[in-house]
C-alpha positions in Angstrom: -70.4 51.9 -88.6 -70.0 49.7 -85.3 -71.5 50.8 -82.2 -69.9 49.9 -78.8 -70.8 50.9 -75.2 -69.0 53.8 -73.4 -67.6 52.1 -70.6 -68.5 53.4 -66.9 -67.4 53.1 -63.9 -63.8 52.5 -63.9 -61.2 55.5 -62.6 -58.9 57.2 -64.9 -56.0 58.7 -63.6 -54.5 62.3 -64.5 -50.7 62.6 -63.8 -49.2 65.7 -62.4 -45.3 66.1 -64.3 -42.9 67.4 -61.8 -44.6 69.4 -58.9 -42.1 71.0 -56.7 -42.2 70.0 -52.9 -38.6 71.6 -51.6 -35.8 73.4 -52.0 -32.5 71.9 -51.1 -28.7 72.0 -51.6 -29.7 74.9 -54.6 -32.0 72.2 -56.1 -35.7 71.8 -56.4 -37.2 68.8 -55.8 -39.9 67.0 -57.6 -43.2 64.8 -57.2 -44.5 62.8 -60.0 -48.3 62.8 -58.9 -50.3 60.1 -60.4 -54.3 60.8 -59.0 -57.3 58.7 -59.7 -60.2 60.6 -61.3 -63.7 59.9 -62.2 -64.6 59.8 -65.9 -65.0 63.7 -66.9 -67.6 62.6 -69.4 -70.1 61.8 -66.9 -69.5 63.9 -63.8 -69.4 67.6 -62.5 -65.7 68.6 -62.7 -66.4 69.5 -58.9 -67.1 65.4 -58.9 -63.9 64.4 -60.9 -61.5 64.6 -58.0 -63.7 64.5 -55.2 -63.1 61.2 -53.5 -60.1 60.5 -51.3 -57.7 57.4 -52.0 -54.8 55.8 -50.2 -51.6 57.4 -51.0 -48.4 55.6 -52.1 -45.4 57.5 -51.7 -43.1 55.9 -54.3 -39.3 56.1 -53.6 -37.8 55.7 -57.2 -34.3 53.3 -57.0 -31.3 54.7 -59.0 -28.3 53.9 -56.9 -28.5 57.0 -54.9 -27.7 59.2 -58.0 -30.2 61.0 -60.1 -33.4 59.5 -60.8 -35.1 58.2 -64.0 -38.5 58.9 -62.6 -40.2 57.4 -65.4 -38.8 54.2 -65.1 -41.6 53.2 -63.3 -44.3 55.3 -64.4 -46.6 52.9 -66.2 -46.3 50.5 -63.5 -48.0 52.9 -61.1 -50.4 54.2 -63.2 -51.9 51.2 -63.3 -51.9 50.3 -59.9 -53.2 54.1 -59.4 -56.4 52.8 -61.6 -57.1 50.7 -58.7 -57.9 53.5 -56.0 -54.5 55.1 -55.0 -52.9 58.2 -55.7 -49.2 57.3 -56.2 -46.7 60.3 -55.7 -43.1 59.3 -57.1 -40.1 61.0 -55.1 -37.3 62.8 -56.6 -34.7 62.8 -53.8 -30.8 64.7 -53.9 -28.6 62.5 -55.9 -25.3 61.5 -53.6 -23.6 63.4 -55.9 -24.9 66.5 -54.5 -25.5 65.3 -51.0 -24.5 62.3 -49.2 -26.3 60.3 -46.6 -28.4 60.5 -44.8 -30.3 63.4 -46.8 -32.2 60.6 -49.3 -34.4 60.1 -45.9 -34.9 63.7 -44.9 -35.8 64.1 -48.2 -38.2 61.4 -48.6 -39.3 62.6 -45.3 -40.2 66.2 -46.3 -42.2 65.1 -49.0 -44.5 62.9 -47.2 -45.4 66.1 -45.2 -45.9 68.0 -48.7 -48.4 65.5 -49.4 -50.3 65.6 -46.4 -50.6 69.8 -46.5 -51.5 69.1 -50.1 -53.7 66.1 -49.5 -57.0 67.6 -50.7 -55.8 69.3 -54.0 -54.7 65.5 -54.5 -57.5 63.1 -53.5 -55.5 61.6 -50.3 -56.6 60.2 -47.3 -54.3 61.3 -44.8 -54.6 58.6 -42.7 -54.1 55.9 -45.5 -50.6 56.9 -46.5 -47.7 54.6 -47.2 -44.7 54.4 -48.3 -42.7 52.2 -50.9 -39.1 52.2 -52.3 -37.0 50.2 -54.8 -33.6 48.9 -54.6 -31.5 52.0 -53.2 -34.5 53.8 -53.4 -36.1 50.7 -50.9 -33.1 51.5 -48.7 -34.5 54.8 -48.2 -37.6 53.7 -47.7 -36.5 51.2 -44.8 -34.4 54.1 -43.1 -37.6 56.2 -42.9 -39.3 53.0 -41.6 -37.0 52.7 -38.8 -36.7 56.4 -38.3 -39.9 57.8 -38.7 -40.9 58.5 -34.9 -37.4 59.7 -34.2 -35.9 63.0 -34.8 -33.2 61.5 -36.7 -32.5 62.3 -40.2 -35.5 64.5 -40.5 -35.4 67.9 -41.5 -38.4 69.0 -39.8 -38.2 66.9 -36.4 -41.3 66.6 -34.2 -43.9 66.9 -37.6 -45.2 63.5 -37.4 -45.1 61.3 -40.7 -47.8 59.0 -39.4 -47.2 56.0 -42.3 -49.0 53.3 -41.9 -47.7 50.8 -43.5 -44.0 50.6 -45.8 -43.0 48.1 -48.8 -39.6 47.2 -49.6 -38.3 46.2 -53.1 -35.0 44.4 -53.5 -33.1 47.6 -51.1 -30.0 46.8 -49.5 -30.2 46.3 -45.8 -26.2 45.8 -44.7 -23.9 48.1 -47.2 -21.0 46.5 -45.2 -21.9 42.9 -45.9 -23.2 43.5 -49.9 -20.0 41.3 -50.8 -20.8 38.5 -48.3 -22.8 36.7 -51.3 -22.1 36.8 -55.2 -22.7 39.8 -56.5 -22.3 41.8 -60.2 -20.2 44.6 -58.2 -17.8 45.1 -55.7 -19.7 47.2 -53.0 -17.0 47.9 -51.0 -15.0 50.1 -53.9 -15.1 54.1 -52.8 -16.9 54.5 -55.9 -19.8 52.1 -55.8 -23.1 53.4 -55.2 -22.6 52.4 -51.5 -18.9 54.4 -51.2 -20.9 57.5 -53.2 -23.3 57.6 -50.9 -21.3 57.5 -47.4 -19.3 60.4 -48.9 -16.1 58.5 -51.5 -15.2 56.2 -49.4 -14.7 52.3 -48.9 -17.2 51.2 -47.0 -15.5 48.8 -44.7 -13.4 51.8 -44.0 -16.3 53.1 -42.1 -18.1 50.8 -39.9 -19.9 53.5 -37.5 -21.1 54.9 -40.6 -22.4 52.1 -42.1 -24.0 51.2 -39.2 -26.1 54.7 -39.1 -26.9 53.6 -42.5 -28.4 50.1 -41.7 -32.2 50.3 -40.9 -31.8 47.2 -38.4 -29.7 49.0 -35.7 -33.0 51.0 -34.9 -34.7 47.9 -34.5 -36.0 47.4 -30.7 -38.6 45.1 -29.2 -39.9 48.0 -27.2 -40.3 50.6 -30.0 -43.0 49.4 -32.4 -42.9 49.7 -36.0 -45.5 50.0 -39.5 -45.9 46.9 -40.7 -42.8 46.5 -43.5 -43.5 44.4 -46.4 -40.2 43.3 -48.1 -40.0 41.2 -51.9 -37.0 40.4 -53.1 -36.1 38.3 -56.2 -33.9 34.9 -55.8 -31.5 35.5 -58.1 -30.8 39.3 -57.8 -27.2 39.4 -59.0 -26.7 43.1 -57.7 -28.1 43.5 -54.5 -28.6 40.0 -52.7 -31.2 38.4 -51.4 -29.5 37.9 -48.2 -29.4 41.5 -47.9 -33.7 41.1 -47.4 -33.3 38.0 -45.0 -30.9 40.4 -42.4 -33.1 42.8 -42.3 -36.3 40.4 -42.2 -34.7 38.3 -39.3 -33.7 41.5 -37.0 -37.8 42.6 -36.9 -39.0 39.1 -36.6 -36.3 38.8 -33.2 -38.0 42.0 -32.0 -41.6 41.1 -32.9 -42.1 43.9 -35.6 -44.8 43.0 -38.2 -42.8 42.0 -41.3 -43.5 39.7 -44.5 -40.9 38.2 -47.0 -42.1 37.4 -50.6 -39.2 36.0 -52.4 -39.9 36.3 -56.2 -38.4 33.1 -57.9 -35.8 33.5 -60.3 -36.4 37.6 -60.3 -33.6 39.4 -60.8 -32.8 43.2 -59.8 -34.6 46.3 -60.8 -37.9 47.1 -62.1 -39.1 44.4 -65.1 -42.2 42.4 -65.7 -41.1 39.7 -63.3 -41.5 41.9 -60.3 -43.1 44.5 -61.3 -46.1 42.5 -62.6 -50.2 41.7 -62.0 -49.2 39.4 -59.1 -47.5 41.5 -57.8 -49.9 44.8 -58.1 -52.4 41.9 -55.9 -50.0 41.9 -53.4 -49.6 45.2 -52.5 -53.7 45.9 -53.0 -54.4 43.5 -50.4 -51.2 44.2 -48.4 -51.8 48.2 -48.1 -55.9 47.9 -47.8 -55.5 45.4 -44.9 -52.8 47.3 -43.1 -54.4 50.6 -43.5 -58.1 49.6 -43.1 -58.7 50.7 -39.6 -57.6 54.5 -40.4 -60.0 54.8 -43.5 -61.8 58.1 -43.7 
């Protein structure tokens, strides 16, 4: 027989598989709820969930279409170990609806959350969001959106984000062809044409301009502070598409940083998805938030 110490301390988390926050279009959506917890061994189950953590609200990348939400479970669930709850978004596939109901959707579930804050250990007024590839898209729509009573399903409910992080989204969908790419973008069956409704996006210019986050870009409107990282040698969505966006809110003085990954490529793999990067966004999202902790 060996004997080893229990170990104390550290927080477990306990995931919550595909909580309903809204009906729409005939579907339900989904929240994959990752929540920190104290050790059940040692505390009152009253204690387990009893503290309150800054929330991540994870917009999951799939091209606009349906989501693997697992894709980035494990990812989260460790970064949840750190002192976040992590709430992973299932949004309408394009399929079903086209722009711009990704946003209200990712919009209605941030005000889920907050109703639902204290069944899941969140600080209401530590609540970000993130988003990968299309789903960082989203997430940069609702970034530039989220005081306005555009694209929002339940206009004049504040969201009250503090903070947003990009991952690799596309900024431009007209210019996605302006630099090599694995894809032509502006077929009306790319993701891009999919989501704007079947059509060519350079067919549509006024509609891809709704769809880019820096045309509600203004000096005089002030914005969370964005985060944006981007791999060098993304061969789907470039990393140009990063430095347009990056370069509008720097012109109007937004708070914005740009962490190019060297030689990362697109999607959600070891080399940006990694311990470095998990150091970034705890230091990134407790800096940015730390004046609204409870």
């Amino acid at each position: 027989m060996r004997v080893v110490e229990a170990a104390r301390g550290s927080l477990n988390v306990f995931v919550h598989l595909n909580v309903p926050y809204a009906i729409k279009s005939g579907r339900t959506l989904h929240l994959q709820i990752i929540q920190p917890s104290r050790d059940a061994t040692f505390a009152e189950p009253s204690e387990v969930f009893s503290d309150r953590f800054p929330c991540v609200v994870f917009v999951q990348g799939s091209a606009w279409g349906e989501q693997a939400l697992g894709a980035s479970m494990a990812f989260w669930c460790r970064f949840a170990e750190r002192g976040y709850t992590v709430a992973i978004v299932e949004y309408r596939p394009s399929s079903l609806a086209v722009f711009p109901a990704q946003v209200q959707d990712a919009k209605t579930a941030v005000r889920w959350l907050r109703t639902h804050a204290d069944e899941y250990s969140i600080d209401t007024g530590r609540i970000v969001m993130a988003g990968d590839s299309s789903g960082g898209h989203t997430a940069l729509m609702v970034h530039a959106t989220q005081d306005l009573a555009q694209f929002d399903d339940e206009p004049g409910e504040p969201l009250d984000l503090k903070a947003f992080i990009d991952f690799y989204g596309p900024t431009d969908l007209g210019r996605l062809n302006a630099e090599p790419t694995t894809m032509d973008h502006s077929d009306p069956d790319s993701p891009e044409g999919r989501l704007l409704g079947g059509i060519s996006p350079s067919s549509a210019p006024a509609l891809v301009q709704q769809a880019n986050p820096s045309s509600r870009v203004a000096a005089d409107r002030p914005l969370a502070p964005l985060l944006m990282i981007h791999g060098s040698k993304d061969r789907l969505i470039p990393f140009a598409q990063s430095v347009y966006h990056y370069e509008a809110l720097r012109s109007a003085h937004q708070p914005v940083e740009l962490i190019q990954v060297r030689d990362g490529d697109h999607g959600i793999w070891p080399a940006i998805f990694s311990q470095p990067t998990a150091d970034i966004l705890d230091r990134f999202i407790q800096e940015r938030t730390a004046s609204a902790g409870a």
